[in-house]
C-alpha positions as CSV (number, residue, x, y, z in Angstrom):
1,X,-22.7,37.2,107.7
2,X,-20.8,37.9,104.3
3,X,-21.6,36.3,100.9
4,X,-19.0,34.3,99.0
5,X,-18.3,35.6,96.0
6,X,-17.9,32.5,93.5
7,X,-15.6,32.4,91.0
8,X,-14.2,29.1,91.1
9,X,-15.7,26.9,93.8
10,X,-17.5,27.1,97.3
11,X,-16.3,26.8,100.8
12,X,-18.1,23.2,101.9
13,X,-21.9,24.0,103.6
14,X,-21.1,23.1,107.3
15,X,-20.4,24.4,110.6
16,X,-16.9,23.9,111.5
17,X,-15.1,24.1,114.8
18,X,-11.3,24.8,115.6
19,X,-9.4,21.4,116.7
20,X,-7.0,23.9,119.3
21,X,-4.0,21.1,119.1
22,X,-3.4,22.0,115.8
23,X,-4.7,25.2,114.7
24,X,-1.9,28.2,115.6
25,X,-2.1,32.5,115.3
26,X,1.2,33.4,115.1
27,X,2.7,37.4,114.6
28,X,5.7,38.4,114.1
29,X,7.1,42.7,114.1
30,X,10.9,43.6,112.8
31,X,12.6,44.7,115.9
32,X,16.3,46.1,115.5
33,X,18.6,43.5,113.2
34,X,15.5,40.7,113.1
35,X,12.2,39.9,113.1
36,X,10.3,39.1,117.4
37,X,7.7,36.1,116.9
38,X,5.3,35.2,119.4
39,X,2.0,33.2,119.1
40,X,-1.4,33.0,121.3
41,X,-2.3,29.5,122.2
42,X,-5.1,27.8,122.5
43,X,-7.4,29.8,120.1
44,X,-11.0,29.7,119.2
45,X,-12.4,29.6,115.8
46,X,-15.8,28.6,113.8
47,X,-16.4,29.0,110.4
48,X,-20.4,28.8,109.3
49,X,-21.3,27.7,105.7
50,X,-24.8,28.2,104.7
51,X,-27.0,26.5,102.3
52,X,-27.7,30.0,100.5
53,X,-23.6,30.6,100.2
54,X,-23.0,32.8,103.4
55,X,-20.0,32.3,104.7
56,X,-18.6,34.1,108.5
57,X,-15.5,33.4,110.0
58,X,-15.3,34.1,113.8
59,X,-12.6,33.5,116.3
60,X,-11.2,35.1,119.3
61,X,-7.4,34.1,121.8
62,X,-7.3,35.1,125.3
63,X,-4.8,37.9,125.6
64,X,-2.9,35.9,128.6
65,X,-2.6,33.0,125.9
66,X,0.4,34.6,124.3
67,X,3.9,32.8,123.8
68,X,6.8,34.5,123.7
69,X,10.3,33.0,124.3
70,X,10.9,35.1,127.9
71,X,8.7,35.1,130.6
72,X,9.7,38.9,131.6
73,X,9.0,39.7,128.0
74,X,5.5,38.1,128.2
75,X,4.7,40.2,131.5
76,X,5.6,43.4,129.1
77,X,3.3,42.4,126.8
78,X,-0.3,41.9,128.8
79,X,1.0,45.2,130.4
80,X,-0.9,48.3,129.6
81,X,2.2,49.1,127.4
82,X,0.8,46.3,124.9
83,X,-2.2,44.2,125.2
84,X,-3.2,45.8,128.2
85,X,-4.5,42.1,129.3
86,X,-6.6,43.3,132.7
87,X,-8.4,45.3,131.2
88,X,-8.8,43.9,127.6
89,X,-8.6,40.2,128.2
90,X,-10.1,39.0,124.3
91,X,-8.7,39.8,120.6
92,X,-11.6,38.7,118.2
93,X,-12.0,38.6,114.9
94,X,-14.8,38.6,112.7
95,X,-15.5,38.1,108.9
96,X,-17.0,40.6,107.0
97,X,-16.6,39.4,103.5
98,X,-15.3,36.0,102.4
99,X,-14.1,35.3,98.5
100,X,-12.4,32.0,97.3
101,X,-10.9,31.4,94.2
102,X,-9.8,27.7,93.7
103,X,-7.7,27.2,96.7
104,X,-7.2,31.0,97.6
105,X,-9.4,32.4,99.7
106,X,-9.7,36.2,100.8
107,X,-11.0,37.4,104.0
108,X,-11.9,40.5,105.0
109,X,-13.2,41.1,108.6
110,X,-13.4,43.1,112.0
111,X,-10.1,42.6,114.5
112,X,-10.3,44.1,117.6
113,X,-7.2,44.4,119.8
114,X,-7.2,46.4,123.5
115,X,-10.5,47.1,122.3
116,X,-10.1,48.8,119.1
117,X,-11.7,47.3,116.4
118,X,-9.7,48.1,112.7
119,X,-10.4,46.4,109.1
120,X,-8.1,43.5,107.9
121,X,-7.6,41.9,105.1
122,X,-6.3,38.3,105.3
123,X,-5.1,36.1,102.4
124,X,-4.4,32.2,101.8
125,X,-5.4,28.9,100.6
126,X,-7.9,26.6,101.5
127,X,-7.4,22.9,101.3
128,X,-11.1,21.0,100.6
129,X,-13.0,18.6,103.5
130,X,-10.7,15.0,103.9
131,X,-12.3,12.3,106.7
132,X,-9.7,11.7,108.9
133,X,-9.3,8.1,110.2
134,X,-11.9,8.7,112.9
135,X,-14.6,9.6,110.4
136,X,-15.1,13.2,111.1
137,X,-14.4,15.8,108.0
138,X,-11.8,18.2,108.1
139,X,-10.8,21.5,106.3
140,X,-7.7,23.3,106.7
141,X,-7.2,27.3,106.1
142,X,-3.5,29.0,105.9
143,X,-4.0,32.7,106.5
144,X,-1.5,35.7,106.4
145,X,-2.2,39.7,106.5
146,X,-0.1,42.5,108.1
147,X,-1.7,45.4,110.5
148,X,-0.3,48.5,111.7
149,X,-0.1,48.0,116.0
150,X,-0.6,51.6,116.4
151,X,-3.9,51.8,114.9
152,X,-4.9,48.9,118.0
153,X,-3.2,51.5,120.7
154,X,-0.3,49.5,121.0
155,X,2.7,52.7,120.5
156,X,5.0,51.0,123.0
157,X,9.1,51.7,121.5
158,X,12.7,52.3,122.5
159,X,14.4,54.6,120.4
160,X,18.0,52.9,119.1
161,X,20.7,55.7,119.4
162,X,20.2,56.4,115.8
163,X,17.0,57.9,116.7
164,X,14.7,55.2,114.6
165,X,12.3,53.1,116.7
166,X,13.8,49.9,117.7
167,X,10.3,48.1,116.7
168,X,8.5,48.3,113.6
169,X,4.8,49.2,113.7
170,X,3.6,46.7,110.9
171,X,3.0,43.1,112.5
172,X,2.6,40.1,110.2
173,X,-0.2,37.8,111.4
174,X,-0.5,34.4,110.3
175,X,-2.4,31.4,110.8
176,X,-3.1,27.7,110.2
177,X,-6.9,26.4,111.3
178,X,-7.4,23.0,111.4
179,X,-11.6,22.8,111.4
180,X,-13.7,20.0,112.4
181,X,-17.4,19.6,110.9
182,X,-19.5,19.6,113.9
């Protein structure tokens, strides 16, 4: 568990669980003259609040879960050229250190992808507990960071005739959680 450092408010004391219809964890990598988007769907995610200020984020997506706009692409993808999905079916994250400022929130954690686990650092807002109009309190969380696919194993590219890699090694993660007070 990680500490939040308090500077302007607190994240609300609570468990919190993902409502999967509409929470998204979408990525997105330059490859030749645009930008390849994909996202993993359904995902898992709870965020724990304690009395003394802890805070840890944990979620995790089910390789196989990934969308992509081409079926043959999505094969490619859970091959052992990317994801490698038979024999690393999970990605998971976990917090490591959670800071908010107002409604910008930092979060550092543990990713692990084809089971290697890197650092990342994800930034956003926060937006504070409604009650929706079945009487259960929500938050919401809009994340974004970038990680370098190679560190994760992932080295899959096509050279363009140029010579330069037709796909760019930085990927852009971002997400929207939509979390439930259990």
């Amino acid at each position: 568990m990680s500490t939040i450092a308090q500077s302007q408010d607190t994240l609300p004391v609570g468990t919190w669980g993902i409502d999967p219809v509409h929470s998204h964890v979408n990525f997105g990598v330059e490859y030749m003259v645009g930008t390849f988007r994909g996202s993993f769907s359904p995902v898992d995610a709870q965020l724990v609040v304690a009395e003394d200020g802890s805070v840890e984020l944990s979620g995790s997506a089910k390789v196989e879960s990934i969308k992509v706009q081409d079926e043959n692409l999505t094969g490619h993808l859970l091959a052992p050229d990317f994801f490698d999905a038979e024999r690393t079916p999970e990605i998971t994250f976990r917090s490591t250190d959670v800071t908010r400022s107002g409604s910008d929130v930092t979060i550092k954690g543990d990713l692990t992808i084809k089971g290697q686990t890197q650092p990342v650092e994800l930034q956003g807002t926060v937006v504070d507990p409604i009650t929706d109009p079945y009487g259960k309190e929500r938050i919401g969380l809009k994340l974004e960071g970038t990680i370098d696919r190679t560190q994760f194993g992932i080295d899959w590219n096509n050279p363009l005739p140029s010579g330069e890699p037709a796909l760019a090694n930085d990927v852009t993660l971002s997400g929207e959680l939509y979390l439930v007070k259990a």
